[in-house]
C-alpha positions in Angstrom: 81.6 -55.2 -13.8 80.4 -52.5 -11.1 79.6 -52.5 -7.6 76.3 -53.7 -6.6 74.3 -50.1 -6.0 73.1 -51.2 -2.4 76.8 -52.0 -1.5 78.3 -48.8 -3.3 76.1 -46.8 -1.3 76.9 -49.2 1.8 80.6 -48.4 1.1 80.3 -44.8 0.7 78.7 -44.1 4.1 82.1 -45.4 5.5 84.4 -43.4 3.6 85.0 -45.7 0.6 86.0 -49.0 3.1 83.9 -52.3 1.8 85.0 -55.3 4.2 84.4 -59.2 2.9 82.1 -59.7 5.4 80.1 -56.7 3.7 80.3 -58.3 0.1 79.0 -61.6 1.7 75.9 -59.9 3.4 75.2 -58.1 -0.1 75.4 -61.4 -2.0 78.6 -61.2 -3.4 80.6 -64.3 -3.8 84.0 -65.2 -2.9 84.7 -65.3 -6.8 82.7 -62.9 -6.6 85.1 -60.5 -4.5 88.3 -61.3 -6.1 87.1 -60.4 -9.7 86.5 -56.6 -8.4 89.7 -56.9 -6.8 91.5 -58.1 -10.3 89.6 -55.9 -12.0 91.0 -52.9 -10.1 87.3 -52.0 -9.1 88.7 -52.6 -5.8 92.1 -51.7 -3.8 93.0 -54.5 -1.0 94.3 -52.8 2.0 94.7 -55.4 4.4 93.4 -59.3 4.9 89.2 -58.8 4.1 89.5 -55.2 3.5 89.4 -53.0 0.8 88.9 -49.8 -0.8 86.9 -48.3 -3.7 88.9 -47.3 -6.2 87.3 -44.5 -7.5 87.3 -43.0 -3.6 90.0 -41.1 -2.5 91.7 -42.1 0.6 91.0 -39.6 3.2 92.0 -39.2 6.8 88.6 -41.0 7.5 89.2 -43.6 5.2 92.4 -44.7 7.4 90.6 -44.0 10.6 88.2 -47.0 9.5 90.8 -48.9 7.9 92.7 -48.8 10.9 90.0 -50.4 12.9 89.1 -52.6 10.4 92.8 -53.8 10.9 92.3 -54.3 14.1 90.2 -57.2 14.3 86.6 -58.3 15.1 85.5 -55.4 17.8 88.5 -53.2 17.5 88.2 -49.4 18.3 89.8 -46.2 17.4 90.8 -44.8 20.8 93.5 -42.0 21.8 93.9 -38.9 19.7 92.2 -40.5 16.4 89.1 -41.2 18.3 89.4 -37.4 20.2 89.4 -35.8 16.3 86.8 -38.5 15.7 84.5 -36.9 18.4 85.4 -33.3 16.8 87.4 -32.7 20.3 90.7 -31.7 18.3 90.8 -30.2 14.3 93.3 -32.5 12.5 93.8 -36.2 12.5 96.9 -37.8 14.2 99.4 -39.1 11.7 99.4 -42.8 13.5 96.3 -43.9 14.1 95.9 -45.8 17.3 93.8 -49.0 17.7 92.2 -50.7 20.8 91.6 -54.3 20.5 91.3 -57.3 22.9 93.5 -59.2 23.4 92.2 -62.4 22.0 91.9 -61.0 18.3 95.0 -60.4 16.3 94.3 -58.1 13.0 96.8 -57.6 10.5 99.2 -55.2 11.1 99.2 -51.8 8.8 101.5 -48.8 8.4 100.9 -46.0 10.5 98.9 -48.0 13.0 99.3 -48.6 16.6 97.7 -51.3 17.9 97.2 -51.9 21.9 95.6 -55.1 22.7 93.7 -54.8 26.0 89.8 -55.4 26.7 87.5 -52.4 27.0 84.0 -52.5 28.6 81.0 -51.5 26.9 80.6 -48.0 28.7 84.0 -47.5 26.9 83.1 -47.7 23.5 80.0 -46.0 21.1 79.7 -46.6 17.5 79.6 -43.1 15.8 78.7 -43.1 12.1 79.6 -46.6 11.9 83.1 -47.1 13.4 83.7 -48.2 16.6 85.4 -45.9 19.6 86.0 -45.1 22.4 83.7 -43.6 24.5 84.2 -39.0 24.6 85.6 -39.1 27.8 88.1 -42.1 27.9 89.0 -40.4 24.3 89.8 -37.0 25.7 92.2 -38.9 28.6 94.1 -41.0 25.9 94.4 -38.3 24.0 95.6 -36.0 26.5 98.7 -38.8 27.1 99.3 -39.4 23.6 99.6 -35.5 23.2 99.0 -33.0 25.8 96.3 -31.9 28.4 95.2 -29.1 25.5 92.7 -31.8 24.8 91.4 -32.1 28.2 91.0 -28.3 28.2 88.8 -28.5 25.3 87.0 -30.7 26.0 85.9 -29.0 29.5 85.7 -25.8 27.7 83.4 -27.0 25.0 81.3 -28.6 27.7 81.4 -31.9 25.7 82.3 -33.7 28.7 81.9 -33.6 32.5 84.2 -34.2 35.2 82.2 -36.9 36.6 82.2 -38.4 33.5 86.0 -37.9 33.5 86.3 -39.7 36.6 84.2 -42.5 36.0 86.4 -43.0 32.7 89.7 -42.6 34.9 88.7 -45.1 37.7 88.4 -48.0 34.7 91.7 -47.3 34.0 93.3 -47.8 36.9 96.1 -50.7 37.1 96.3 -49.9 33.2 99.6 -48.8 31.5 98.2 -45.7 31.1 96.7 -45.1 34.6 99.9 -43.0 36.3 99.6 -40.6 33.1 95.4 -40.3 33.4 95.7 -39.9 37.2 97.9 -36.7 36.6 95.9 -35.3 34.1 93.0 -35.3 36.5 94.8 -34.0 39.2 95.2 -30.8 36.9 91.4 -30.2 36.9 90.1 -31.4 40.5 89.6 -29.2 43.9 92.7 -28.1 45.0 94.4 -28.2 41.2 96.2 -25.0 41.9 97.8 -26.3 45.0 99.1 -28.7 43.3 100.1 -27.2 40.2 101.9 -24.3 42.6 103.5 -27.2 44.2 104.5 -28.7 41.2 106.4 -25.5 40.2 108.2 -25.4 43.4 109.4 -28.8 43.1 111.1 -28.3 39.6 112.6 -25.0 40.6 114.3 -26.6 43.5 115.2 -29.6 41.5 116.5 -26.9 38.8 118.3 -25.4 41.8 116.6 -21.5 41.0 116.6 -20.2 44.1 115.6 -16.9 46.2 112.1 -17.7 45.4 109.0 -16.9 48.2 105.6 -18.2 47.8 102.2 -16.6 48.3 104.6 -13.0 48.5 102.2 -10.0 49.0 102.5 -7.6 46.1 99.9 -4.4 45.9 96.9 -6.2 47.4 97.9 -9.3 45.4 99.8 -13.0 46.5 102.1 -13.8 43.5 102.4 -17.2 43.5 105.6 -18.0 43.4 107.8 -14.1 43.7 111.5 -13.7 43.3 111.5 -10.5 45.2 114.9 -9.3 44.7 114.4 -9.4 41.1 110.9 -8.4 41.1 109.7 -12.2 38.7 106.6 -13.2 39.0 105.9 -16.8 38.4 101.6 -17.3 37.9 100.2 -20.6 37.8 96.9 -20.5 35.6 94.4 -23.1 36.2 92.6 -25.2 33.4 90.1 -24.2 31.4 87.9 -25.9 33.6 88.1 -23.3 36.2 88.5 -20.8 34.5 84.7 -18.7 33.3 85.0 -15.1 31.9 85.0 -13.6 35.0 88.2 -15.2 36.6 89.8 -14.6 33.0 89.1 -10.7 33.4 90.1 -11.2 37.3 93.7 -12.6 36.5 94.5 -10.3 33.4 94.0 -7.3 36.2 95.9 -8.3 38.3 98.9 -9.4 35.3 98.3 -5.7 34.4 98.5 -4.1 38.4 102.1 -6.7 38.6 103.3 -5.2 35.4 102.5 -1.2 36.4 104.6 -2.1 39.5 107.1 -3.0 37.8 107.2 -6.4 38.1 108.3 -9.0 35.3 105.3 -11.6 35.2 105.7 -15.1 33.8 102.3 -17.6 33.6 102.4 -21.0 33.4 100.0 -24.0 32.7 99.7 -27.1 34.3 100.5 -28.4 31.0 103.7 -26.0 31.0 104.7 -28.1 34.6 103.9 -31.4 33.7 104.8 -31.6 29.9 107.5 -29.0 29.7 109.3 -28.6 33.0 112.8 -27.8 31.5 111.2 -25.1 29.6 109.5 -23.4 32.7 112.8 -23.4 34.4 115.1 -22.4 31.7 112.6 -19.3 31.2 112.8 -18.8 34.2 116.0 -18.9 34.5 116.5 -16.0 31.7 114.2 -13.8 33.2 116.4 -13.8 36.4 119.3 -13.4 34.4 118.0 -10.4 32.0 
């Protein structure tokens, strides 16, 4: 008993996964089904879905399993679907799964499955799996991991910040929304006012004092300066706004801090949002040293 060559070759463009409905639409039987199954030909993964045998299960095989969990017109969103796009290198260890509401799929190990309805400008099929659209990816991505993934994706041009925003303003009212309308307020106008606010906040709420902003220092304004101690706290933008030439522009002036004799700390807006006690606690030491 083998696999029907058209359906093989079916299976194998999707990473080993053959679903009943496929079987069905090749002319295989109900009967039909469960002797491959019996026969070991195939490996049952979850209600109607299965495995070839012979395949190895890869991290793309349990990308489309996961969907295929899901239910009718699930997609693989968040940080899955960013490694999907080729955003980030490795696969998430928990898949995550976006399905509506109304459609219940069986549940699977190392799946996370959030039931909520998703427009069609939020989803693309991409070699035969449903996700998320690029841009809604990178923002679920950046909240199930870090804003690394936003950076990237600005960096690598894949996506634009109007694109961004559309994805943003279809989120709003969502669980998620507080967490996406951070994000983008680390890469819009005015993001380094914010971040340099951001950084005064948690030092005062750390309760660091003897800090100055915008201090002039040798034709420079350190962002934040402990003058007494000559510290140096830098806020560095996103990738976003940051080409080649303001790259070579704020290594300078690092370098002229540090010939003055000034102790220079940068931080990232990921740094402020994601690791706050970290930014204080360094800075803390460097005030102590």
């Amino acid at each position: 008993m083998q696999t029907p060559s058209r359906l093989r070759q079916h299976a194998l463009a999707r990473d080993g996964v053959v679903t009943f409905a496929d079987a069905v639409e090749f002319g295989l039987t109900k009967s039909g089904v469960h002797r491959r199954v019996g026969s070991g030909l195939w490996t049952p993964q979850s209600r109607g879905v299965y495995t070839l045998a012979d395949h190895p299960v890869t991290p793309r095989t349990r990308a489309r399993l996961a969907v295929a969990a899901g239910g009718v017109d699930a997609a693989l969103s968040g940080l899955g679907a960013a490694w999907w796009h080729g955003i980030v290198d490795d696969p998430p260890k928990k898949f995550t799964v976006t399905a509506p509401r109304s459609r219940h799929g069986s549940p699977v190990d190392g799946v996370r499955v959030r039931y909520r309805p998703l427009v069609d400008a939020e989803t693309v099929t991409r070699d035969h799996l449903l996700v998320t659209s690029l841009p809604l990816s990178v923002l679920e991505a950046s909240v199930e991991s870090d804003s690394s993934v936003l950076d990237a994706a600005l960096l690598l041009r894949r996506v634009s910040m109007e694109q961004l925003r559309t994805a943003a303003a279809r989120r709003r009212g969502k669980a998620d929304s507080a967490e996406i309308a951070m994000l983008m307020a680390g890469v819009e106008t005015g993001a380094r006012s914010a971040a340099e606010r951001l950084a005064v906040d948690l030092l005062r709420d750390g309760g660091v004092e003897g800090w100055v902003c915008n201090h002039p220092v040798g034709g420079y304004f350190v962002d934040v300066a402990f003058p007494d101690r000559m510290l140096a706290v830098e806020i560095d933008g996103m990738a976003f706004h940051r080409d080649a030439e303001t790259f070579q522009r704020d290594r300078r002036r690092r370098n002229d801090l540090i010939a003055l004799g000034w102790t220079v700390l940068n931080y990232t807006w990921a740094d402020l949002t994601e690791r706050p006690g970290y930014v204080v606690e360094r800075v803390r030491q460097a005030l102590a040293a």
